[in-house]
C-alpha positions as CSV (number, residue, x, y, z in Angstrom):
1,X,109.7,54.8,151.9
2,X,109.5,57.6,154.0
3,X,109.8,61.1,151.7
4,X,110.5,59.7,148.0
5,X,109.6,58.2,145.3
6,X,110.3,54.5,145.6
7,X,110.1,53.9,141.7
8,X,112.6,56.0,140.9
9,X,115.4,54.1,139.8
10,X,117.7,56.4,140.4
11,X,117.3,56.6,143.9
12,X,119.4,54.5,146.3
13,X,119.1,53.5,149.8
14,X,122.2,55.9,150.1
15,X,120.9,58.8,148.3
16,X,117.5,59.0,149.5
17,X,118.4,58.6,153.4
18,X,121.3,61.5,152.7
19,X,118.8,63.8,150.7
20,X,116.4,63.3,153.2
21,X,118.5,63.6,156.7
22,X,120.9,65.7,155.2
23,X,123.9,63.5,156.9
24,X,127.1,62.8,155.1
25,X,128.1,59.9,152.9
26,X,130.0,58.3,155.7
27,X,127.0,59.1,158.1
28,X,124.6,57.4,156.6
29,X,126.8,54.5,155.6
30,X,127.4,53.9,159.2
31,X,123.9,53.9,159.8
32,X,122.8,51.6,157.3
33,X,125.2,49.4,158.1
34,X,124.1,49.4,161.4
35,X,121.0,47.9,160.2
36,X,122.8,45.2,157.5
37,X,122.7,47.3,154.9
38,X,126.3,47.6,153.0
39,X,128.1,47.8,150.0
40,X,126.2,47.8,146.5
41,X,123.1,47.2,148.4
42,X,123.0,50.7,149.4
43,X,125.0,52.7,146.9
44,X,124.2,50.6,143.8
45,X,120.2,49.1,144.2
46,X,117.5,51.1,143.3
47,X,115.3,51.5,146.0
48,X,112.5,49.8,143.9
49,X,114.7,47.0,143.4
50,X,115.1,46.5,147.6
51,X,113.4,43.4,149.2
52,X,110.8,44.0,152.1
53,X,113.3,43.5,154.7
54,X,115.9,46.0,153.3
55,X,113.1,48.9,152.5
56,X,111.9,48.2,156.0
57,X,115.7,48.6,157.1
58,X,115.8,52.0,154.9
59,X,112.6,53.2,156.7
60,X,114.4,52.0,160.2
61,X,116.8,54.7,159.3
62,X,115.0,57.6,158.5
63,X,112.6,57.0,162.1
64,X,115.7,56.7,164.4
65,X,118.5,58.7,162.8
66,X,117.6,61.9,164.5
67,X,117.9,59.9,168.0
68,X,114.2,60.7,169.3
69,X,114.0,59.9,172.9
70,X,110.7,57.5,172.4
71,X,109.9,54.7,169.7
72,X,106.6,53.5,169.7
73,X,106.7,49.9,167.6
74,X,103.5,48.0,167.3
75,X,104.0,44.8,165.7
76,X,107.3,46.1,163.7
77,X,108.1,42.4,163.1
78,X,105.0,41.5,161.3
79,X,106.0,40.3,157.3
80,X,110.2,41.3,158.1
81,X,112.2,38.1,157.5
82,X,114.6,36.6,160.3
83,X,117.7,38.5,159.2
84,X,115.7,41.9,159.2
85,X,114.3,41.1,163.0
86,X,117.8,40.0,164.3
87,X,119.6,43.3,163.0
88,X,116.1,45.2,164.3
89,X,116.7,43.7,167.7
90,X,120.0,44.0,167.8
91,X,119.9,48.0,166.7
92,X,117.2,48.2,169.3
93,X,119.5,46.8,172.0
94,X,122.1,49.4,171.5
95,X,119.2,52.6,171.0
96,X,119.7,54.8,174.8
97,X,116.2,55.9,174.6
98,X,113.0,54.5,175.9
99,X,110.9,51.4,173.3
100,X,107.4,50.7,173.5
101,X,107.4,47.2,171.8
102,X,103.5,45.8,170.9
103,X,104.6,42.6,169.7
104,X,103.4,39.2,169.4
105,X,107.1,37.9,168.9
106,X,108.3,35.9,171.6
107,X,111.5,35.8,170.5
108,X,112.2,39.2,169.3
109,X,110.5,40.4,172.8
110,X,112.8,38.4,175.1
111,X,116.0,39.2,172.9
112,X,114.9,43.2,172.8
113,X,113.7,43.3,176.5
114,X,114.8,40.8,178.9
115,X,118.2,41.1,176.9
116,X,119.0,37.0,175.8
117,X,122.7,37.1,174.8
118,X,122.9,38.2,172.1
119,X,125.9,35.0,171.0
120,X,122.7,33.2,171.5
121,X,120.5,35.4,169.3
122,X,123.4,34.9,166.4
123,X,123.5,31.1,167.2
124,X,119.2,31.3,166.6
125,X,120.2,33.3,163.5
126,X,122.9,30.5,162.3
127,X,120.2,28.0,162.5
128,X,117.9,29.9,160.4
129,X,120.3,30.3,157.7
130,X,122.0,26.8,156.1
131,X,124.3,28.6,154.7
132,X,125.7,30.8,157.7
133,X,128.9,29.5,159.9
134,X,129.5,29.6,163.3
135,X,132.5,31.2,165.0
136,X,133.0,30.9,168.4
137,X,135.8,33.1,168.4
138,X,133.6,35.7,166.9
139,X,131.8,36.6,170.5
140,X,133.2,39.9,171.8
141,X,133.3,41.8,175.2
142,X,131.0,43.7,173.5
143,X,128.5,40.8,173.8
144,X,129.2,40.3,177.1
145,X,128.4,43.8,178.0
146,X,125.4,43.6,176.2
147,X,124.2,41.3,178.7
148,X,124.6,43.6,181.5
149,X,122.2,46.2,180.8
150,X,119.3,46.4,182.7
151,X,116.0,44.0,181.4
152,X,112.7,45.8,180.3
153,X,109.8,45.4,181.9
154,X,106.9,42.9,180.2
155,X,103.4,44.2,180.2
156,X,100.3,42.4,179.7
157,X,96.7,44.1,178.9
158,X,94.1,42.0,180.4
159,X,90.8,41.5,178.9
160,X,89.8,44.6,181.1
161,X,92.0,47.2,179.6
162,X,93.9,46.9,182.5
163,X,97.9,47.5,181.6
164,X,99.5,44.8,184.2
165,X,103.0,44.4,184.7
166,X,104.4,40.8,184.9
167,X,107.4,40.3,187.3
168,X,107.9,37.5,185.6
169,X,108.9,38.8,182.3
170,X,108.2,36.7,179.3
171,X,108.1,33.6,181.5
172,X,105.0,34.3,182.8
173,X,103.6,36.1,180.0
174,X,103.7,32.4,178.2
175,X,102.4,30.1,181.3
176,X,99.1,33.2,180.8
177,X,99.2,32.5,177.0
178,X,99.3,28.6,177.6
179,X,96.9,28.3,180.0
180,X,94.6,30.9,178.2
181,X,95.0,28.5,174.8
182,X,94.2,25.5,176.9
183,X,91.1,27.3,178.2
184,X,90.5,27.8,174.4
185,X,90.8,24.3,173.1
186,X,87.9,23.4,176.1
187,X,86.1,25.7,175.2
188,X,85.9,27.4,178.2
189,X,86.3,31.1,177.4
């Protein structure tokens, strides 16, 4: 993790972000909640004692909490399990600066640019965890203003080096892929 020693037991998500950002207790437990990290997770765990996803949370923390105005991410979803990429994407969603995503994630990509509901993205999240419930009632304005923001772009580098935008978002960018794997299994490319 970013600045300290991760087998120190004594170190907690909590202390190590506030030593290192110098933000308050409340701060930095706003922030890490942000990202689905509460409670004894934070305060109590040793960092060493973190799973992937949660020490890739922690490091989450310490890139964003100064608010820079870019994030570069280049396959930030590679090895993170679906919990970790649905709070990612849905911390993304609400960051005001610009993202460069490099991603091979379909799903992470459409949620994160062309903006997918994100009552859909918890209903994809419900499915992927037996024991998680549904509530309908839990879908807020907030969700539906969510929805509202204007959709990032897609990109697509061609076998060129040519950057090429795709007005059709991720729609096109997987009738390319398709037809590109169909050239494949023909062995035509």
């Amino acid at each position: 993790v970013y600045g300290g020693n991760v087998q120190n037991t004594a170190l907690t998500a909590l202390s190590h972000v506030m030593a290192v950002t110098e933000m308050s207790e409340q701060d930095v437990r706003g922030l890490l909640g942000g990202l689905g990290l509460q409670g004894p997770v934070v305060s109590e765990r040793s960092l060493a004692a973190l799973s992937g996803g949660q020490m890739v949370r922690v490091a989450f923390a310490l890139v964003v909490w100064r608010a820079p105005h870019v994030l570069v991410l280049d396959e930030v979803t590679t090895h993170v399990d679906s919990p970790t990429i649905l709070a990612l994407a849905i911390a993304l969603r609400a960051y005001e600066g610009a993202i460069v995503v490099v991603s091979h994630d379909r799903w992470f990509v459409r949620v994160l640019v062309e903006g997918e509901r994100l009552s859909r993205v918890r209903r994809v999240a419900v499915q992927d965890d037996p024991g998680a419930v549904e509530d309908d009632d839990e879908v807020s304005d907030d969700d539906e203003d969510d929805t509202l923001r204007k959709p990032g772009r897609v990109f697509q580098m061609t076998r060129k080096g040519v950057l090429k935008r795709l007005e059709g978002g991720m729609d096109e960018y997987e009738e390319i892929a398709t037809r590109l794997a169909d050239k494949l299994v023909k062995g035509k490319v």
